[in-house]
N, CA, C and O atoms as a Tripos MOL2 file, in Angstrom:
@<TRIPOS>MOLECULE
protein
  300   299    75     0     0
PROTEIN
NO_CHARGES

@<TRIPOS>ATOM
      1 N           0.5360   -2.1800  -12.8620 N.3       1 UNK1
      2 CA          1.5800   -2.8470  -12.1080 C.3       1 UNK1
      3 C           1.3460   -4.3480  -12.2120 C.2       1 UNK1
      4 O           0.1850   -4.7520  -12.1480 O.2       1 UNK1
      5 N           2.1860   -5.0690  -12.3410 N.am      2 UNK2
      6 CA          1.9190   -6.2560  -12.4340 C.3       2 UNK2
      7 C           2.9850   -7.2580  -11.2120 C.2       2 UNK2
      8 O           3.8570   -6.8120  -10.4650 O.2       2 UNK2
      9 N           2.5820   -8.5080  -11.3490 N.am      3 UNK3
     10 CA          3.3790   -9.3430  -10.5280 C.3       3 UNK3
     11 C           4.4440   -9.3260  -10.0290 C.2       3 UNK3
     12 O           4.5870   -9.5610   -8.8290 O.2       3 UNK3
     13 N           5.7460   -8.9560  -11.0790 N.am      4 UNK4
     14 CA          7.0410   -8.7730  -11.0270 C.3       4 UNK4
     15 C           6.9770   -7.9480  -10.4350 C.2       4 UNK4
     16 O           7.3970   -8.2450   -9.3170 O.2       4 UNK4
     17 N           6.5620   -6.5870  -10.5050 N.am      5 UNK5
     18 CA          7.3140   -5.3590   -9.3450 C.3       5 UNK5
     19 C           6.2920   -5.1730   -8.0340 C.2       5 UNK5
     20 O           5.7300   -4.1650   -7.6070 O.2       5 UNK5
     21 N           6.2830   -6.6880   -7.5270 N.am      6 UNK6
     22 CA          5.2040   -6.5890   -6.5260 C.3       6 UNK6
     23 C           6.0580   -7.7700   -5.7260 C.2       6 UNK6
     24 O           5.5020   -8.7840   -5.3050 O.2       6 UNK6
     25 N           7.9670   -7.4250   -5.5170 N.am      7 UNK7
     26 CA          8.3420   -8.9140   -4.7620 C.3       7 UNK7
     27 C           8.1080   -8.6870   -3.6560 C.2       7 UNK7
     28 O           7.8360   -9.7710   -3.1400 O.2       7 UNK7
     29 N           8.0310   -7.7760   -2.8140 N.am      8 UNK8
     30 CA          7.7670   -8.3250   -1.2730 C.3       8 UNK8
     31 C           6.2300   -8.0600   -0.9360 C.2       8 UNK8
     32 O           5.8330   -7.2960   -0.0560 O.2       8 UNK8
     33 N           5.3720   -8.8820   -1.8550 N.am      9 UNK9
     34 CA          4.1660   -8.8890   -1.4630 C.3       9 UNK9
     35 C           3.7240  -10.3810   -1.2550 C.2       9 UNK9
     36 O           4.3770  -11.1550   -1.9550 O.2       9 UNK9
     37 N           2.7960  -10.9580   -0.4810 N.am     10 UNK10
     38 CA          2.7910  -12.5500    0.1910 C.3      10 UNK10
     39 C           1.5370  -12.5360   -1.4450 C.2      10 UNK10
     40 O           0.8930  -11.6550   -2.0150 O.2      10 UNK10
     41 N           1.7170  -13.8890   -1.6290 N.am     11 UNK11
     42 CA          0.8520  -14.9300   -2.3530 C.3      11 UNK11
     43 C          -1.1070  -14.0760   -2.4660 C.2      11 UNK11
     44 O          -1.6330  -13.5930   -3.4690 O.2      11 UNK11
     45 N          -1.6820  -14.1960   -1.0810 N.am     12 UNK12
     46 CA         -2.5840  -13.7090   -0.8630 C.3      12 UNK12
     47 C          -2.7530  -11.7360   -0.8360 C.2      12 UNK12
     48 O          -3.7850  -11.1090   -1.0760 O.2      12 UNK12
     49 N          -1.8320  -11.3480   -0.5880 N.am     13 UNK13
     50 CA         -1.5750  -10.1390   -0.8580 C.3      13 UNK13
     51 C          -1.4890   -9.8770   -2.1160 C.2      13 UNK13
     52 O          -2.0250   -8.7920   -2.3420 O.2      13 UNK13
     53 N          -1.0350  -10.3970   -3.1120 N.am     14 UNK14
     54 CA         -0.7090  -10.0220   -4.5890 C.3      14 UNK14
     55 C          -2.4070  -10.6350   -5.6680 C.2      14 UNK14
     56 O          -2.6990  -10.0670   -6.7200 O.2      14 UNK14
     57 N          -3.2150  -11.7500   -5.1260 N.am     15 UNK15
     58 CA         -4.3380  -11.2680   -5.1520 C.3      15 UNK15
     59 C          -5.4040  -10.1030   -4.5900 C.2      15 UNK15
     60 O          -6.2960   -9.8960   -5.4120 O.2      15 UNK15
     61 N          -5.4620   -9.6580   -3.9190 N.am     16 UNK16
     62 CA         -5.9690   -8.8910   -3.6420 C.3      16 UNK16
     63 C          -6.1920   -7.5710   -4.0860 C.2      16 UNK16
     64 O          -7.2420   -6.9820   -4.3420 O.2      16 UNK16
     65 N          -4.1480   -6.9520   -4.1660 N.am     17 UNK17
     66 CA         -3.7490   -6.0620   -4.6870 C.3      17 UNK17
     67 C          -4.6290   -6.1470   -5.7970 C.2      17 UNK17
     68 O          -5.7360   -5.6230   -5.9200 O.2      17 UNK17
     69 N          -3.9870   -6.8920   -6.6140 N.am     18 UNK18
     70 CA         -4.0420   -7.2240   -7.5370 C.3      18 UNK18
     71 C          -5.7500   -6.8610   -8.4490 C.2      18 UNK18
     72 O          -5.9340   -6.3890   -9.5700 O.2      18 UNK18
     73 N          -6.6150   -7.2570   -7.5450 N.am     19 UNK19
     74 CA         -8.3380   -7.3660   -7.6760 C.3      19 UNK19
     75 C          -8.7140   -6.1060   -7.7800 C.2      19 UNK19
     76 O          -9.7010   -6.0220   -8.5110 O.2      19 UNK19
     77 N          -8.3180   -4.9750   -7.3220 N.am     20 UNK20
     78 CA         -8.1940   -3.4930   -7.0180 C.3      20 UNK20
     79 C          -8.4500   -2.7310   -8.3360 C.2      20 UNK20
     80 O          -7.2410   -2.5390   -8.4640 O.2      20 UNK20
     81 N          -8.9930   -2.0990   -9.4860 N.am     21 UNK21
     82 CA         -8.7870   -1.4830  -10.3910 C.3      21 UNK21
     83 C          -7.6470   -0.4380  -10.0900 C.2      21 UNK21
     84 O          -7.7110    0.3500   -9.1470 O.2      21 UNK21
     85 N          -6.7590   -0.4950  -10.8440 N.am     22 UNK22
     86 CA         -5.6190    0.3550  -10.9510 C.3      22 UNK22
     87 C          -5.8510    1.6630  -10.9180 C.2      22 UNK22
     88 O          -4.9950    2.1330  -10.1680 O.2      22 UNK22
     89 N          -6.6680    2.6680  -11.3940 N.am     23 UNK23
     90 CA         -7.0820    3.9700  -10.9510 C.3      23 UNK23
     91 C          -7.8590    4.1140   -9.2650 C.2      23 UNK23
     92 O          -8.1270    5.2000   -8.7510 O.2      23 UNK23
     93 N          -8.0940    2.8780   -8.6700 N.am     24 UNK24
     94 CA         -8.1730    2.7700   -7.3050 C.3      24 UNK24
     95 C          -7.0440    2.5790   -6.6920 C.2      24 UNK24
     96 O          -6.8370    3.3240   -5.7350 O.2      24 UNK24
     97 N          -6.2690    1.8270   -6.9430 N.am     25 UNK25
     98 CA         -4.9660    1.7750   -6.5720 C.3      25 UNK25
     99 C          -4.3780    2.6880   -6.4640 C.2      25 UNK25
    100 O          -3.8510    3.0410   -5.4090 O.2      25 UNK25
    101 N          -4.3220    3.3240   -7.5830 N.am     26 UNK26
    102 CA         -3.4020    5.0090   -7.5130 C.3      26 UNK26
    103 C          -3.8260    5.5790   -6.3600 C.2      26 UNK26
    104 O          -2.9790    5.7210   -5.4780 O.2      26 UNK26
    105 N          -5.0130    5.9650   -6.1420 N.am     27 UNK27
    106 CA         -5.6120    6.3170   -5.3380 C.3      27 UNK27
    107 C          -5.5060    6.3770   -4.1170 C.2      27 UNK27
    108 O          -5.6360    7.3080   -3.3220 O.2      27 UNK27
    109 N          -5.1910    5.0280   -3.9760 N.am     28 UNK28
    110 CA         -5.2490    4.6740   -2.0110 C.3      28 UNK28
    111 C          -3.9040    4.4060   -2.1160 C.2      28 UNK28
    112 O          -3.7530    3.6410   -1.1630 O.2      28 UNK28
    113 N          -2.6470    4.5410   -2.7220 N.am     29 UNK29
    114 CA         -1.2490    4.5870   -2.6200 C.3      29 UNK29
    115 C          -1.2210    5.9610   -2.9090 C.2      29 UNK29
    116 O          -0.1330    5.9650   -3.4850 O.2      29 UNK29
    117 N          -1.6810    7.4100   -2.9570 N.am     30 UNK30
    118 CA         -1.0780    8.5410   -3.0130 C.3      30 UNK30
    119 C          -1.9840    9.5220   -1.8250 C.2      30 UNK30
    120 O          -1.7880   10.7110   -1.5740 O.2      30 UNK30
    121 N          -2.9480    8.6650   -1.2480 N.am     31 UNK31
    122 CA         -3.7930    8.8230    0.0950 C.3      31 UNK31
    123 C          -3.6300    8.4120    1.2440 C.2      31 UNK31
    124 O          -4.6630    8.1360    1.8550 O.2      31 UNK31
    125 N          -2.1340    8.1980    2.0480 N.am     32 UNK32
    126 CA         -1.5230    7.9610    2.8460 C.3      32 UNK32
    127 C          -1.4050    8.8660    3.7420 C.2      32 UNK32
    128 O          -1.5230   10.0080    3.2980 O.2      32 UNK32
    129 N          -1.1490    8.7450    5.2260 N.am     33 UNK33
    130 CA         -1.1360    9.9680    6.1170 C.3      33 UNK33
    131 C           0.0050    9.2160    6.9810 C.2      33 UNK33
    132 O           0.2010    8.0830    7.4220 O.2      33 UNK33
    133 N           0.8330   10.8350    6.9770 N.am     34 UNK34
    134 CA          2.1870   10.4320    7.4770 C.3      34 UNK34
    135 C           1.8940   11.1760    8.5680 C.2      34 UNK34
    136 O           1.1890   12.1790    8.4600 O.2      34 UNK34
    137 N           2.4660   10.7200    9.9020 N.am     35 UNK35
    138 CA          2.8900   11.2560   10.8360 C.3      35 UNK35
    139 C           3.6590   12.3980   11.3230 C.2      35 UNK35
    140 O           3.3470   13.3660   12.0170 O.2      35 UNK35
    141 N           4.6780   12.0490   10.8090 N.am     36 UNK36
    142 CA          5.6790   13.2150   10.7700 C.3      36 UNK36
    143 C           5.6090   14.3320    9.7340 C.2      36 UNK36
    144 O           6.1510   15.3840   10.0730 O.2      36 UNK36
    145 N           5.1180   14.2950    8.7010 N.am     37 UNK37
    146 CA          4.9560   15.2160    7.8050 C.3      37 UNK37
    147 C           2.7110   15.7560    7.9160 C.2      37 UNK37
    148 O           2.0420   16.3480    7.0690 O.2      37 UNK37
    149 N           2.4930   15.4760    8.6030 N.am     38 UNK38
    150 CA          1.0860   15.8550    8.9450 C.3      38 UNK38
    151 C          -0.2540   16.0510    7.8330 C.2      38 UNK38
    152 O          -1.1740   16.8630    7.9320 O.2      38 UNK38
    153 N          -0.0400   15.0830    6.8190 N.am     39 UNK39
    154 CA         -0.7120   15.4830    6.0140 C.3      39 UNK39
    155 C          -0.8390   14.2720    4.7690 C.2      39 UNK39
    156 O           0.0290   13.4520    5.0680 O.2      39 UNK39
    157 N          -1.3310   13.9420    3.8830 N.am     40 UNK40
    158 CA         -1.3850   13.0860    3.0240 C.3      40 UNK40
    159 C          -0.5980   13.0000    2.1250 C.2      40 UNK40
    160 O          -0.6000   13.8630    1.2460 O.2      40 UNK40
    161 N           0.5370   11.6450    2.0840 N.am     41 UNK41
    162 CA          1.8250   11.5690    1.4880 C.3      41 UNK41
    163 C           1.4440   10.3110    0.1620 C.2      41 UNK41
    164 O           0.3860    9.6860    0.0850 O.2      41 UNK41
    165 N           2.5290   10.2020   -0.7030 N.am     42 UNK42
    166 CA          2.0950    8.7050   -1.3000 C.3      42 UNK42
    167 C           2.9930    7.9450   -1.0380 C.2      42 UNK42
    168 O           4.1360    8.3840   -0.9170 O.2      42 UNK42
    169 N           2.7020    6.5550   -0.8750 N.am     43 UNK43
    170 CA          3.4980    5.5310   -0.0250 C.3      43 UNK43
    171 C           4.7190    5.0550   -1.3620 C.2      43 UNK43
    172 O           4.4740    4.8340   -2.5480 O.2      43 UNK43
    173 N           5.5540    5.0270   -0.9090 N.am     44 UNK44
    174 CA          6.6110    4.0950   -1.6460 C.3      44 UNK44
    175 C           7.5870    3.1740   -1.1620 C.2      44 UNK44
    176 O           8.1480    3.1260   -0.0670 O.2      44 UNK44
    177 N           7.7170    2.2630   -2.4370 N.am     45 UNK45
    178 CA          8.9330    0.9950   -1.3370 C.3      45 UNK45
    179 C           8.0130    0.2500   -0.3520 C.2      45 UNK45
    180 O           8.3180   -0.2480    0.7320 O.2      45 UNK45
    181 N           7.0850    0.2780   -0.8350 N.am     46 UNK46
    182 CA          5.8650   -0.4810    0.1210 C.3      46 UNK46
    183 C           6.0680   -2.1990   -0.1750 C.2      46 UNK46
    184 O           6.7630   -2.6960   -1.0620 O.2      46 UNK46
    185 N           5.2770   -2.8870    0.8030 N.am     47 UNK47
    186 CA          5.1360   -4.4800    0.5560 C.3      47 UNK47
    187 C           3.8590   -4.5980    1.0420 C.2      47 UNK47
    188 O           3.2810   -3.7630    1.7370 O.2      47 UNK47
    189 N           3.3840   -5.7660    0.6240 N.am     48 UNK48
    190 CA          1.6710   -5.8770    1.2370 C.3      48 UNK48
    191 C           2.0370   -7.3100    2.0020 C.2      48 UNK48
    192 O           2.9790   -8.0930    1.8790 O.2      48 UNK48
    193 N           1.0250   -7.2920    2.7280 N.am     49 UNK49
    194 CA          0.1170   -9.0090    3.3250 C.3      49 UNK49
    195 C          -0.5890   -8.4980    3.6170 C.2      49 UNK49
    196 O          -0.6090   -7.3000    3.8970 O.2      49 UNK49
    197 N          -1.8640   -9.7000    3.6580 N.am     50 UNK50
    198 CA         -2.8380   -9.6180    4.6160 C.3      50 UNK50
    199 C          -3.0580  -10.1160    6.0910 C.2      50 UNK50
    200 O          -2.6470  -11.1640    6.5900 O.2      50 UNK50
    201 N          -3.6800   -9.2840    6.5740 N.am     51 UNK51
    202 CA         -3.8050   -9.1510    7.7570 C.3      51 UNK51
    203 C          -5.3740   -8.9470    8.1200 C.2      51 UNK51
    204 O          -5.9940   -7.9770    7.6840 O.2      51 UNK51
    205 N          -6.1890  -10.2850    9.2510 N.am     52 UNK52
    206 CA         -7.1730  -10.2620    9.1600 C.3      52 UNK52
    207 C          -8.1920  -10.8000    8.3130 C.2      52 UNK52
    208 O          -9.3270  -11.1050    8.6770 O.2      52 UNK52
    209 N          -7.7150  -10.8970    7.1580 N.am     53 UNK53
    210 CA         -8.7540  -10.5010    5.8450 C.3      53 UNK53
    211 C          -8.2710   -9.3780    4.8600 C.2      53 UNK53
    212 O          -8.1700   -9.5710    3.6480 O.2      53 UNK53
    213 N          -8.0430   -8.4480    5.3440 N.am     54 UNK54
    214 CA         -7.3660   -7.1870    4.3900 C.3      54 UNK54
    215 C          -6.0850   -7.1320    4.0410 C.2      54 UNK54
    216 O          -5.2380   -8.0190    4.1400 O.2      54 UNK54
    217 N          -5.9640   -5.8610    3.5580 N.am     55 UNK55
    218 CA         -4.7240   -5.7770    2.8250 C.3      55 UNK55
    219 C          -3.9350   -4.4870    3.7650 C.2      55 UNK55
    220 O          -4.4890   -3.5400    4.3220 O.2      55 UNK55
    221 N          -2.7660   -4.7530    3.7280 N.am     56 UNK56
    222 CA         -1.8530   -4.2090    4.7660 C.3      56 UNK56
    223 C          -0.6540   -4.0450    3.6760 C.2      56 UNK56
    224 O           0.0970   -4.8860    3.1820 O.2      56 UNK56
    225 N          -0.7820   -2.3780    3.4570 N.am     57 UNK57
    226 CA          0.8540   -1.9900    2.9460 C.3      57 UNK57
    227 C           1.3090   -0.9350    3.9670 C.2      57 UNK57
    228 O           0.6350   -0.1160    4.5920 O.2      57 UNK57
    229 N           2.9250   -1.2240    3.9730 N.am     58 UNK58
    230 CA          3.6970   -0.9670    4.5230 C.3      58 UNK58
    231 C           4.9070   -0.1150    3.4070 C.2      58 UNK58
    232 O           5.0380   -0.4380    2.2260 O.2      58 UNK58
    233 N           5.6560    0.9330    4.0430 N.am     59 UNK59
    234 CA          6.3910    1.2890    3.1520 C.3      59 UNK59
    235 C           6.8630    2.9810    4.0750 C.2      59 UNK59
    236 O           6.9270    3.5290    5.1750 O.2      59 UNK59
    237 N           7.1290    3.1910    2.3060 N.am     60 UNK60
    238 CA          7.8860    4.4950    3.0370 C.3      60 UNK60
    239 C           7.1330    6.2230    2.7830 C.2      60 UNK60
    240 O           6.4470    6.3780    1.7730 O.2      60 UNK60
    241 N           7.2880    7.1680    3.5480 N.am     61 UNK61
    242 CA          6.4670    8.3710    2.6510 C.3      61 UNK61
    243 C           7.3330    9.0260    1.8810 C.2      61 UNK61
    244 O           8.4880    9.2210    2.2600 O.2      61 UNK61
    245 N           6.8490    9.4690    0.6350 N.am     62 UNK62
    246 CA          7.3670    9.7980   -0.4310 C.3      62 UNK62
    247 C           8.1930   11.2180    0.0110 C.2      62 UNK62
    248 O           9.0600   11.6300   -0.7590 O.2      62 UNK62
    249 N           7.9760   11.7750    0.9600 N.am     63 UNK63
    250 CA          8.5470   12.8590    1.4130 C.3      63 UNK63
    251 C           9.2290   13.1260    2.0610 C.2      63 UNK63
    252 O           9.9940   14.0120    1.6780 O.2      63 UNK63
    253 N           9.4400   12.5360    3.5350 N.am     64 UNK64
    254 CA         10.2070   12.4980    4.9870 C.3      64 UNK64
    255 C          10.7750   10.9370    5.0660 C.2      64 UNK64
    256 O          11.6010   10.6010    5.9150 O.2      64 UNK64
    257 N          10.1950    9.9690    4.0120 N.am     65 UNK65
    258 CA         10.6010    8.7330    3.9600 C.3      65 UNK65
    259 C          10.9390    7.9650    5.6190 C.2      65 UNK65
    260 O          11.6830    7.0760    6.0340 O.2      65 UNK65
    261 N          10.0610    8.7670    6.1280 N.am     66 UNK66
    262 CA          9.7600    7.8140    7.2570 C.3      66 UNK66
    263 C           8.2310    7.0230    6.8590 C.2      66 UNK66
    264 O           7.4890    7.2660    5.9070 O.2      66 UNK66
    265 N           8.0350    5.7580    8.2140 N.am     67 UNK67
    266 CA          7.5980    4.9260    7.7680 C.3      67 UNK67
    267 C           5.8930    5.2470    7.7570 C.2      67 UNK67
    268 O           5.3570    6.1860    8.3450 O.2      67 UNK67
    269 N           5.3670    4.4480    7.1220 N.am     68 UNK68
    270 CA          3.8490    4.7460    6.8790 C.3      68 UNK68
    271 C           3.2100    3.5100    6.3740 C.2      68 UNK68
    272 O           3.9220    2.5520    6.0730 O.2      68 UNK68
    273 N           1.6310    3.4410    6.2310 N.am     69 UNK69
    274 CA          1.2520    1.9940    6.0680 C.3      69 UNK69
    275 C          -0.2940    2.3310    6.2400 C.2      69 UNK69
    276 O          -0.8760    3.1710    6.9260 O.2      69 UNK69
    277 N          -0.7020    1.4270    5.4230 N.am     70 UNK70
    278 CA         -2.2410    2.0390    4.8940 C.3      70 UNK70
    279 C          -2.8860    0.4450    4.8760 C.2      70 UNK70
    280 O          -2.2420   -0.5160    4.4550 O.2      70 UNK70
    281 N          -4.2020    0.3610    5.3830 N.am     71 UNK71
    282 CA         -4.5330   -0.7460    5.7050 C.3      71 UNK71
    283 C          -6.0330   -0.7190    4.6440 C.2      71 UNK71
    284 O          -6.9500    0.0990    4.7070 O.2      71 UNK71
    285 N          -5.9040   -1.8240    3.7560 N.am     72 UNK72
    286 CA         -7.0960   -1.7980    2.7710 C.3      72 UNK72
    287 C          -7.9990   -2.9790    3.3110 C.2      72 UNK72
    288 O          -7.5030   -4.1040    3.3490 O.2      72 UNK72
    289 N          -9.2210   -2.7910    3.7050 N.am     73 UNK73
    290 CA        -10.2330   -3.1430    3.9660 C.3      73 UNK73
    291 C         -11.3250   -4.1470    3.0500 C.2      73 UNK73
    292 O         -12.3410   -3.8650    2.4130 O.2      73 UNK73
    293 N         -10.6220   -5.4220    3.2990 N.am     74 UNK74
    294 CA        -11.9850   -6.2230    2.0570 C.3      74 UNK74
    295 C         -13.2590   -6.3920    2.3110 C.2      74 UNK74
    296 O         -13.8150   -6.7100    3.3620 O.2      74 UNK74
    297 N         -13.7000   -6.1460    1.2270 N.am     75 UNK75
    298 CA        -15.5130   -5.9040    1.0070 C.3      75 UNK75
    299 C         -15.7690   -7.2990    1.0600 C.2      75 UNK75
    300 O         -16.9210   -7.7200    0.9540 O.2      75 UNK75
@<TRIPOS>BOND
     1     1     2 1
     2     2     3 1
     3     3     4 2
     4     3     5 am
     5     5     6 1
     6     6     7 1
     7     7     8 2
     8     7     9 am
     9     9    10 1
    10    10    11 1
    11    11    12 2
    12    11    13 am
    13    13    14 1
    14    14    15 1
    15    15    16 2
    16    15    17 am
    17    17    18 1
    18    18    19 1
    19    19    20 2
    20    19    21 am
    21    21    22 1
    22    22    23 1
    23    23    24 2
    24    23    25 am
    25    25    26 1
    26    26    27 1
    27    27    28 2
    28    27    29 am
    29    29    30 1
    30    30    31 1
    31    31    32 2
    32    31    33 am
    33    33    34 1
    34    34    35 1
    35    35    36 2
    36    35    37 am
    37    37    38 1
    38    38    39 1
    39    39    40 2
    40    39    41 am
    41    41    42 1
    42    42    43 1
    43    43    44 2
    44    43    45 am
    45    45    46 1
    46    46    47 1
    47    47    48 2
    48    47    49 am
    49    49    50 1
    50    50    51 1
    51    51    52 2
    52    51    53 am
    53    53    54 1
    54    54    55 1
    55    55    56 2
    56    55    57 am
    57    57    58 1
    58    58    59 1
    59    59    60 2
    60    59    61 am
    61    61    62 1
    62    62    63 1
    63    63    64 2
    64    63    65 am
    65    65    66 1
    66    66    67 1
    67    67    68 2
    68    67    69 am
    69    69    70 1
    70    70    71 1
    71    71    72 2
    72    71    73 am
    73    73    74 1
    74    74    75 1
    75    75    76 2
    76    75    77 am
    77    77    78 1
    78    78    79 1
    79    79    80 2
    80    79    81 am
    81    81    82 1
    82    82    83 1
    83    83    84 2
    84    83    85 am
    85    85    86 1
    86    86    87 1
    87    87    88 2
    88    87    89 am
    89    89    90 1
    90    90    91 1
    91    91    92 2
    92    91    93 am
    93    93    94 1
    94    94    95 1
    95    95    96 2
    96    95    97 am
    97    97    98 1
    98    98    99 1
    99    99   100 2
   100    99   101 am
   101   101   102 1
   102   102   103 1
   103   103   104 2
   104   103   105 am
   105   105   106 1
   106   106   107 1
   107   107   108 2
   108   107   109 am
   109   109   110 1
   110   110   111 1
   111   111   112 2
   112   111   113 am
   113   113   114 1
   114   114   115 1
   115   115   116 2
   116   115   117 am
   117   117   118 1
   118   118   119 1
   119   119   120 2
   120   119   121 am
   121   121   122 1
   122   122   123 1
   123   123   124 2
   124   123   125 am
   125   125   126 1
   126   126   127 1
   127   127   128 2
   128   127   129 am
   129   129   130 1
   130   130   131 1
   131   131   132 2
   132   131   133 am
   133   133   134 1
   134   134   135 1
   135   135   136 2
   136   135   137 am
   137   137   138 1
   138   138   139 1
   139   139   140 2
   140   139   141 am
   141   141   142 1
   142   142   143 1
   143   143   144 2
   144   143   145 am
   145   145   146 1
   146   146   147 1
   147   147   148 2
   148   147   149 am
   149   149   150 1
   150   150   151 1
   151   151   152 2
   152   151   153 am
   153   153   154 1
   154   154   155 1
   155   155   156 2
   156   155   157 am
   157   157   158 1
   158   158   159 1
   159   159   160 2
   160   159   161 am
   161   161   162 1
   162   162   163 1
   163   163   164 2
   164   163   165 am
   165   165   166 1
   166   166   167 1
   167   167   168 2
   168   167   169 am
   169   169   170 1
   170   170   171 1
   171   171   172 2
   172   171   173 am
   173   173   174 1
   174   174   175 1
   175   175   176 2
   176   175   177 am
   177   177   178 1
   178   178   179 1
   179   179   180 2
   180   179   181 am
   181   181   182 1
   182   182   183 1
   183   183   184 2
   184   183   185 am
   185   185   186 1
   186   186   187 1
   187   187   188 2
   188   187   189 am
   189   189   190 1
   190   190   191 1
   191   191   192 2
   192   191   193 am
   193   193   194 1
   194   194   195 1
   195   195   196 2
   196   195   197 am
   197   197   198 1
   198   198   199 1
   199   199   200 2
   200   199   201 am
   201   201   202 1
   202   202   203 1
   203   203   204 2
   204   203   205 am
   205   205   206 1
   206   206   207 1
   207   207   208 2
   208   207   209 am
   209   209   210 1
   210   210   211 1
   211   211   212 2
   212   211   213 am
   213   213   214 1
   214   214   215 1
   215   215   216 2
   216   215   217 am
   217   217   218 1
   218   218   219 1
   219   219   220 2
   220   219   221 am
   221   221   222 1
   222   222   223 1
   223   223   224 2
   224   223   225 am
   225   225   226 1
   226   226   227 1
   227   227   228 2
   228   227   229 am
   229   229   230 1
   230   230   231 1
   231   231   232 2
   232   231   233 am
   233   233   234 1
   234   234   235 1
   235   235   236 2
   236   235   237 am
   237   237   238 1
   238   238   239 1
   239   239   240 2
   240   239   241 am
   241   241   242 1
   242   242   243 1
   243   243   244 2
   244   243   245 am
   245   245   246 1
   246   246   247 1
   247   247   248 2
   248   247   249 am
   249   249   250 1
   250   250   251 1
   251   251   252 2
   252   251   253 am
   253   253   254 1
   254   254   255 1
   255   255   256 2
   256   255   257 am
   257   257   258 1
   258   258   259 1
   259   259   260 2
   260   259   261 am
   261   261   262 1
   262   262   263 1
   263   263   264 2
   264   263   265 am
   265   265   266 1
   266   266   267 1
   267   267   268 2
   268   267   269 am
   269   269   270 1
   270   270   271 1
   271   271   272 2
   272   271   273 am
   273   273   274 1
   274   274   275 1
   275   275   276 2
   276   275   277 am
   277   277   278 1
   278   278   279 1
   279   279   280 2
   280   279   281 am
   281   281   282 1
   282   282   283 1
   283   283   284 2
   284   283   285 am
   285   285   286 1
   286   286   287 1
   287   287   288 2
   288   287   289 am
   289   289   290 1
   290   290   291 1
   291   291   292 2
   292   291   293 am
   293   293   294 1
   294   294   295 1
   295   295   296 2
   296   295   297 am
   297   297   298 1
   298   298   299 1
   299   299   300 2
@<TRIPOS>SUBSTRUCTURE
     1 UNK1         2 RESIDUE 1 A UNK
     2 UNK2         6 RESIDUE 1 A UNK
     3 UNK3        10 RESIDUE 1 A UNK
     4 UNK4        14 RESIDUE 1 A UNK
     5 UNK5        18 RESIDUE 1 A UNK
     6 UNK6        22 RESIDUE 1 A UNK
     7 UNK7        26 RESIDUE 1 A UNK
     8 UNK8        30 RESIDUE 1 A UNK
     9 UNK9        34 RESIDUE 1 A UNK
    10 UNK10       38 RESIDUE 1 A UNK
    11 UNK11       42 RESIDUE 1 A UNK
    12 UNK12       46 RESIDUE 1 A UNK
    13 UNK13       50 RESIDUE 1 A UNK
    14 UNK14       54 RESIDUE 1 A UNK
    15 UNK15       58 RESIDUE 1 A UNK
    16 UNK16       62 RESIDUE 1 A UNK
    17 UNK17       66 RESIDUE 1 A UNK
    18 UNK18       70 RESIDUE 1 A UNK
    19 UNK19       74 RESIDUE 1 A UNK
    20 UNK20       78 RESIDUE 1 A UNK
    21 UNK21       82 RESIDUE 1 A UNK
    22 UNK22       86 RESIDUE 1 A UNK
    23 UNK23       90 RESIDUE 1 A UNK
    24 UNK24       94 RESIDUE 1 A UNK
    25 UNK25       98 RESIDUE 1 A UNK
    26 UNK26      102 RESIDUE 1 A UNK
    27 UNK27      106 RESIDUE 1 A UNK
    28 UNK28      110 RESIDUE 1 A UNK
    29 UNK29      114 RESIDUE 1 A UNK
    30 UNK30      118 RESIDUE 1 A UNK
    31 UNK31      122 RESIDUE 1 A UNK
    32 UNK32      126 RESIDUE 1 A UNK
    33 UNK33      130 RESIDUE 1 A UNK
    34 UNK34      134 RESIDUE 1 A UNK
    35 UNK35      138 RESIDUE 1 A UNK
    36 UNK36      142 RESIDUE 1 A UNK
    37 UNK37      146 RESIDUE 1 A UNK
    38 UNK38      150 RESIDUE 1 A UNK
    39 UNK39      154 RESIDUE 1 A UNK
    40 UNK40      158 RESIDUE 1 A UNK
    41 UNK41      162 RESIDUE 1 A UNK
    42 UNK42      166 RESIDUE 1 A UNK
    43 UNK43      170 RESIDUE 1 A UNK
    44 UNK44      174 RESIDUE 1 A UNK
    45 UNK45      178 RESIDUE 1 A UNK
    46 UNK46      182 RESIDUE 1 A UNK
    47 UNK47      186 RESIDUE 1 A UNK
    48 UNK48      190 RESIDUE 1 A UNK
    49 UNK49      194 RESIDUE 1 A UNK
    50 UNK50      198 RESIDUE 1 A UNK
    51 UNK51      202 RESIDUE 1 A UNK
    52 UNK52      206 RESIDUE 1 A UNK
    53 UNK53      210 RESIDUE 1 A UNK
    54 UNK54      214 RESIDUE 1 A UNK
    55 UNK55      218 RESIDUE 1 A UNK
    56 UNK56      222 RESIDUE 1 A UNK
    57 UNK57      226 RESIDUE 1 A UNK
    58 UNK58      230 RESIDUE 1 A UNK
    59 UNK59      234 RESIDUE 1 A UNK
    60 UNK60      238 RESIDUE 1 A UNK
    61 UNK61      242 RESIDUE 1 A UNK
    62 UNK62      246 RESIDUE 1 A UNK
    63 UNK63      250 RESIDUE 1 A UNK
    64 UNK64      254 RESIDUE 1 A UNK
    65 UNK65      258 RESIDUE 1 A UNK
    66 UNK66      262 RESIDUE 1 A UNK
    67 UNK67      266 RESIDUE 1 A UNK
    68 UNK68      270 RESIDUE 1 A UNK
    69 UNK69      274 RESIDUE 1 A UNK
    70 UNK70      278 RESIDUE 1 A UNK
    71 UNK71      282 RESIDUE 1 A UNK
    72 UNK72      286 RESIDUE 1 A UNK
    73 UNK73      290 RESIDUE 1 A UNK
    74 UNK74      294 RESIDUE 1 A UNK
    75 UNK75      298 RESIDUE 1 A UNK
């Protein structure tokens, strides 16, 4: 994934993302836990910032497309 299909992500968010090896990425975008569907969804239509220090995506679950959001933790 690169820059372009990353527009509603902030400046500092799109580093970060970005820093992530992409088979980690996959990873923690298809390791999401939805609420309403009770179980581990993958996020889509997501946007990032950070928040804190970390990384904060927001978006939708791939299933019930209600909302969901997975908070990545910098080392």
């Amino acid at each position: 994934m690169n820059i372009e299909s990353l527009p509603q992500f902030t400046a500092p968010a799109v580093k970060l993302y970005e820093a992530i090896p992409a088979e980690i990425r996959k990873k923690l975008l298809s390791n999401v836990w939805c609420v309403s569907c009770r179980h581990e969804v993958t996020i889509i239509n997501y946007s990032g910032a950070v928040r804190s220090g970390d990384l904060l995506l927001v978006g939708k679950c791939s299933e019930c497309h209600g909302d969901v959001a997975r908070m990545i933790e910098s080392v």
